[in-house]
C-alpha positions as CSV (number, residue, x, y, z in Angstrom):
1,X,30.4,9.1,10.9
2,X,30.8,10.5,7.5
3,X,34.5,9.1,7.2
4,X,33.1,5.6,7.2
5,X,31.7,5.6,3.6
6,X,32.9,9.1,2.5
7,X,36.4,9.1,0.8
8,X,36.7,12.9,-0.1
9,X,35.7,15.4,1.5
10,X,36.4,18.9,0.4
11,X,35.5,22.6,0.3
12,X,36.4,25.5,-1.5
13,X,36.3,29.5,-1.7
14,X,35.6,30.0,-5.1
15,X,34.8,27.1,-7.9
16,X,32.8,27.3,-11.4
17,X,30.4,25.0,-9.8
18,X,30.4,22.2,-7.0
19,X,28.8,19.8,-9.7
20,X,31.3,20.1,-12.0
21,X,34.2,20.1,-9.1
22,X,32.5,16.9,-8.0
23,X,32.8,15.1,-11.7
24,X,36.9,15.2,-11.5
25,X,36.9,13.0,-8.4
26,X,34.8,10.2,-9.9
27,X,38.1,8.2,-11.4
28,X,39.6,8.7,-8.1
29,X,36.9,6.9,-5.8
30,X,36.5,3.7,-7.6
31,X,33.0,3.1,-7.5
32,X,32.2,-0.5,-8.0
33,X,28.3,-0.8,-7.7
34,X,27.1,-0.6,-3.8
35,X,24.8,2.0,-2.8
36,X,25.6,4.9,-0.7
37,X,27.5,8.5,-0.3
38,X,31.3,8.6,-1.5
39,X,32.5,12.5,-1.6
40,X,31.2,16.2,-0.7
41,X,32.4,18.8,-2.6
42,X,31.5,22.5,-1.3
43,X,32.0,26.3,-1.9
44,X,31.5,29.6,-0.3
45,X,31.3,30.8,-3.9
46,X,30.1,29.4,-7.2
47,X,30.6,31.6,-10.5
48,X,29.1,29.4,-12.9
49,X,26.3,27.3,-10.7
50,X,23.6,25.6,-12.7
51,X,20.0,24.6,-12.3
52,X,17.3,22.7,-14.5
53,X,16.7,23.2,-17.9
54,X,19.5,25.4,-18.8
55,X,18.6,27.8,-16.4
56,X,21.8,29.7,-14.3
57,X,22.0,29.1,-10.5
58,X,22.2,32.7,-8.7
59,X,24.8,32.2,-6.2
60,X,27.7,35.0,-6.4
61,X,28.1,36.0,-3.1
62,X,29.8,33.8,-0.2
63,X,26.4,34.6,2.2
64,X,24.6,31.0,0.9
65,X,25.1,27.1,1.1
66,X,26.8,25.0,-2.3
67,X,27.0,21.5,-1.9
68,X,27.6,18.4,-4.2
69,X,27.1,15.2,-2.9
70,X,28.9,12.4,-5.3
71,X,26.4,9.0,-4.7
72,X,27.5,5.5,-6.0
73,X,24.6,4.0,-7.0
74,X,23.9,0.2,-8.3
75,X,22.5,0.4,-12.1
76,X,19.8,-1.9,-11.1
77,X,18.2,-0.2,-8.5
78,X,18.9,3.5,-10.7
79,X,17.0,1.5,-13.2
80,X,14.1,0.9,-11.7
81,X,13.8,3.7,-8.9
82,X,16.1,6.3,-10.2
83,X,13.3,8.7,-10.9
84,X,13.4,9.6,-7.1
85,X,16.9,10.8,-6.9
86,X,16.1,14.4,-6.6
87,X,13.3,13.7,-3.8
88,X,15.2,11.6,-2.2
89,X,17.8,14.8,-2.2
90,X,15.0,17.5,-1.0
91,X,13.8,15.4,1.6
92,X,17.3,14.6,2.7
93,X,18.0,18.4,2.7
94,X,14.4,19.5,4.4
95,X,15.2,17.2,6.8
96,X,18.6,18.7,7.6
97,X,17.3,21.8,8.1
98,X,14.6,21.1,10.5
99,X,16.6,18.9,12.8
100,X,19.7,21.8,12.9
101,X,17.4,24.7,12.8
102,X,13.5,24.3,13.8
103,X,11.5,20.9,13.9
104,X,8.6,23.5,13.0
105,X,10.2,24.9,10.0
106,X,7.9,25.5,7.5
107,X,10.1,24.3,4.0
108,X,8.5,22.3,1.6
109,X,9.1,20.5,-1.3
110,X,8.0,22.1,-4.7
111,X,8.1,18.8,-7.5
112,X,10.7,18.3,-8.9
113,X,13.7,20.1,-7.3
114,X,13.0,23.1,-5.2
115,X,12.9,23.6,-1.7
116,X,10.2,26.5,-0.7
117,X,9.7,28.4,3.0
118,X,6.3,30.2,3.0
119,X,5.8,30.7,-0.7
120,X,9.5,31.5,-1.8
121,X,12.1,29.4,-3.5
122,X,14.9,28.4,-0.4
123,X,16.5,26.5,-2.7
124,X,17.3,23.9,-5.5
125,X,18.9,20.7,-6.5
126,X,20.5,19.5,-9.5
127,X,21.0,15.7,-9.9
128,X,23.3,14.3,-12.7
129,X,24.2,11.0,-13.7
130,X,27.5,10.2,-14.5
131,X,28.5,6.7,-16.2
132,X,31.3,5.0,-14.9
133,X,34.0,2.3,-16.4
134,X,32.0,-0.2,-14.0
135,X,29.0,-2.6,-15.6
136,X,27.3,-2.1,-11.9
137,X,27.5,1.0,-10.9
138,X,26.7,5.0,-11.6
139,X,27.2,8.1,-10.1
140,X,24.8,10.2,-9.6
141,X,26.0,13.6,-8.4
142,X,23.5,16.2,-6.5
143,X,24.3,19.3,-6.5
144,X,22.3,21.8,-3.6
145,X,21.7,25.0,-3.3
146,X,20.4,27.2,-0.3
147,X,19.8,30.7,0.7
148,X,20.9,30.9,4.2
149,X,21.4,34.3,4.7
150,X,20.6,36.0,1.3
151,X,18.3,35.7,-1.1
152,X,18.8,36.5,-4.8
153,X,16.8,39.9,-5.8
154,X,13.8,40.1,-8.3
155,X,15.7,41.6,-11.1
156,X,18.5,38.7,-10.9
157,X,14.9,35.8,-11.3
158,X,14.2,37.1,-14.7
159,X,10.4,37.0,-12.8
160,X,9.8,33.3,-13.0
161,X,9.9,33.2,-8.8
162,X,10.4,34.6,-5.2
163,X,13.1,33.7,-3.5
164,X,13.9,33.9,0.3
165,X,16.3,32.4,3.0
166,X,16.9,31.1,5.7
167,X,18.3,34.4,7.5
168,X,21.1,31.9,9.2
169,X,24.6,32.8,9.8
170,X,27.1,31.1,7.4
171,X,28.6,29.5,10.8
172,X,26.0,26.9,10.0
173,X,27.2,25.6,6.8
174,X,29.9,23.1,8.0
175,X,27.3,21.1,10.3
176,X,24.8,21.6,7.3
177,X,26.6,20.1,4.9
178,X,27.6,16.9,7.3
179,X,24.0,16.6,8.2
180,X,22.9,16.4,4.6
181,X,25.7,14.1,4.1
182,X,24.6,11.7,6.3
183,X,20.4,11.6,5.6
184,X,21.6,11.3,2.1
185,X,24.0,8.1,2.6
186,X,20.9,6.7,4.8
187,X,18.5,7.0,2.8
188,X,20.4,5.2,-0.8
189,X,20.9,2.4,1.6
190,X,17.4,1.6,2.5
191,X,16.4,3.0,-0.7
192,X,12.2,2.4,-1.0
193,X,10.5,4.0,-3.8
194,X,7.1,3.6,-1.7
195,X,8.3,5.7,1.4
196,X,9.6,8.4,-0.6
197,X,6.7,9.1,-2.5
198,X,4.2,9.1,0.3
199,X,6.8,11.5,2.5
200,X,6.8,13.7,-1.6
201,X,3.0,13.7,-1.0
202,X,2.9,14.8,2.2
203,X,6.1,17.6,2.3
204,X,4.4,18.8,-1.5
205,X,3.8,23.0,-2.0
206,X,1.7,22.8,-4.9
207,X,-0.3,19.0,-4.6
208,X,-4.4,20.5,-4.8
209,X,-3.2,23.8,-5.9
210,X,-3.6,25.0,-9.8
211,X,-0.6,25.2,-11.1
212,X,1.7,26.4,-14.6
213,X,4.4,24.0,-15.8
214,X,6.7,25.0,-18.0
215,X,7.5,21.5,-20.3
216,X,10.8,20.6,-21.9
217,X,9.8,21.3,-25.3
218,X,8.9,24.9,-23.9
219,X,5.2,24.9,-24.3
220,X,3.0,25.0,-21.3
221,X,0.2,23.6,-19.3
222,X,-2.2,24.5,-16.8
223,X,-4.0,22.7,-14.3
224,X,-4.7,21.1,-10.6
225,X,-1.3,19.4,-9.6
226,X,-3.6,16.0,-7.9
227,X,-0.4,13.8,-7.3
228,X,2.9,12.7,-7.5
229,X,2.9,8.8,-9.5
230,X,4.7,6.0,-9.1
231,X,7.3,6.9,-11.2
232,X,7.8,10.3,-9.8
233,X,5.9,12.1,-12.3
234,X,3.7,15.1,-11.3
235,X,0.1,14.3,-12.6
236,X,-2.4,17.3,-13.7
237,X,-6.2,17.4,-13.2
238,X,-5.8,13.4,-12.2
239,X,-5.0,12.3,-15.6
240,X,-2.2,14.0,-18.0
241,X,1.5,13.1,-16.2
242,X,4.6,15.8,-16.7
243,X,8.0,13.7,-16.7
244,X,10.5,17.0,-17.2
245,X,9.4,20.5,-16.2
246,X,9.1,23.0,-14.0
247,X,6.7,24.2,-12.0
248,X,6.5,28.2,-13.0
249,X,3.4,29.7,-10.9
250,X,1.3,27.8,-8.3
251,X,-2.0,29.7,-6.9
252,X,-4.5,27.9,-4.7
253,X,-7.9,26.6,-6.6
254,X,-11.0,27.9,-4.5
255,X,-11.9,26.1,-1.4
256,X,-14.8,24.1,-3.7
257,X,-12.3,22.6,-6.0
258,X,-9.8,21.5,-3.7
């Protein structure tokens, strides 16, 4: 049950975003240095979401799913496996979605943040960390976005993506957000670098496909996306590794060069 780690739990009708919500409860939860889930905050409305690298999180309507999940999370173990925070978020979600929906559902993960259902953004997550007073402990907050029953049109994407959904009711989003809750809080406590990236591998949209990745100094690159490191890097034509980007275009190399 969520109430056994969970100390807040709340949702909104309108907020600036859930992530930034979720940062005024940290002084009030007392996070100490064990490893697991510690608030929700939700929405039926963000005005001011946010995604990676700047970019503004489409959400203005009450049709979609806005969740931030506040994790305490040991510095030690952030130190060494904290790179697969936002996986372990998008498998957390993807698995959500498939147990309340369809075990056949067809969403993937696209590295490093987005969820995709047959070739079009579903949704994204935003992880931020968040030091605390404590020596031991962080908080890492991660923010998720989903179109359930809407999706954001071309002329809001600016062109960099498709975007689709789920075409659920919103009656869904309570049980949703639970469910997300609880893989989340699971999986920090067995925390295992290993698992996640061979379940990254597997659940990956773009791994053998050629692919355009915008970098964080703004240039790009092209190349074959061959595999997601140890350190939760994506690694192009089986040699040069992106740390921070995002994955623009992905088309699928010829049969021969797969």
């Amino acid at each position: 049950m969520l109430g056994e780690y969970v100390t807040v739990n709340e949702h909104y009708h309108v907020v600036d975003s859930t992530n930034t919500k979720a940062r005024t409860l940290l002084s009030s939860l007392h996070l100490q240095g064990s490893s697991g889930l510690r608030a929700i905050v939700s929405a039926d409305i963000q005005t001011a979401g946010r995604g990676r690298l700047g970019r503004t999180w489409v959400s203005s309507d009450t049709q979609n799913f806005y969740a931030s999940y506040v994790c305490e999370v040991p510095r030690g173990l952030y130190e060494t496996q904290g790179s697969w925070l936002p996986t372990l978020a998008g498998l957390a979600t993807l698995d959500a979605l498939r147990e309340q929906i369809d075990p056949e559902l067809p969403v993937r993960l696209k590295w490093p943040n987005d969820l995709y259902l047959n070739e079009k953004k579903l949704g994204g997550i935003l992880c931020e960390v968040v030091e605390l007073s404590s020596p031991d402990a962080l908080a890492v907050i991660m923010g998720i976005g989903l179109n359930l029953s809407s999706a954001p049109k071309p002329e809001e994407l600016d062109g960099l993506y498709a975007a689709t959904s789920l075409n659920q009711s919103v009656d869904v989003r309570g049980e949703l957000r639970g469910r997300i809750g609880r893989k989340i809080h699971a999986a920090l406590t067995r925390m295992n670098a290993n698992e996640l990236r061979a379940r990254a591998k597997n659940e990956s949209c773009i791994l053998g496909r050629a692919v355009r990745v915008q970098l964080a100094d703004g240039t790009t690159r092209i190349g074959k996306a061959t595999d997601i490191t140890p350190s939760a890097r994506l690694e192009l034509d089986g040699a040069y590794e992106v740390n921070v980007g995002d994955v623009l275009h992905a088309q699928t190399f010829g049969r021969e060069n797969a």
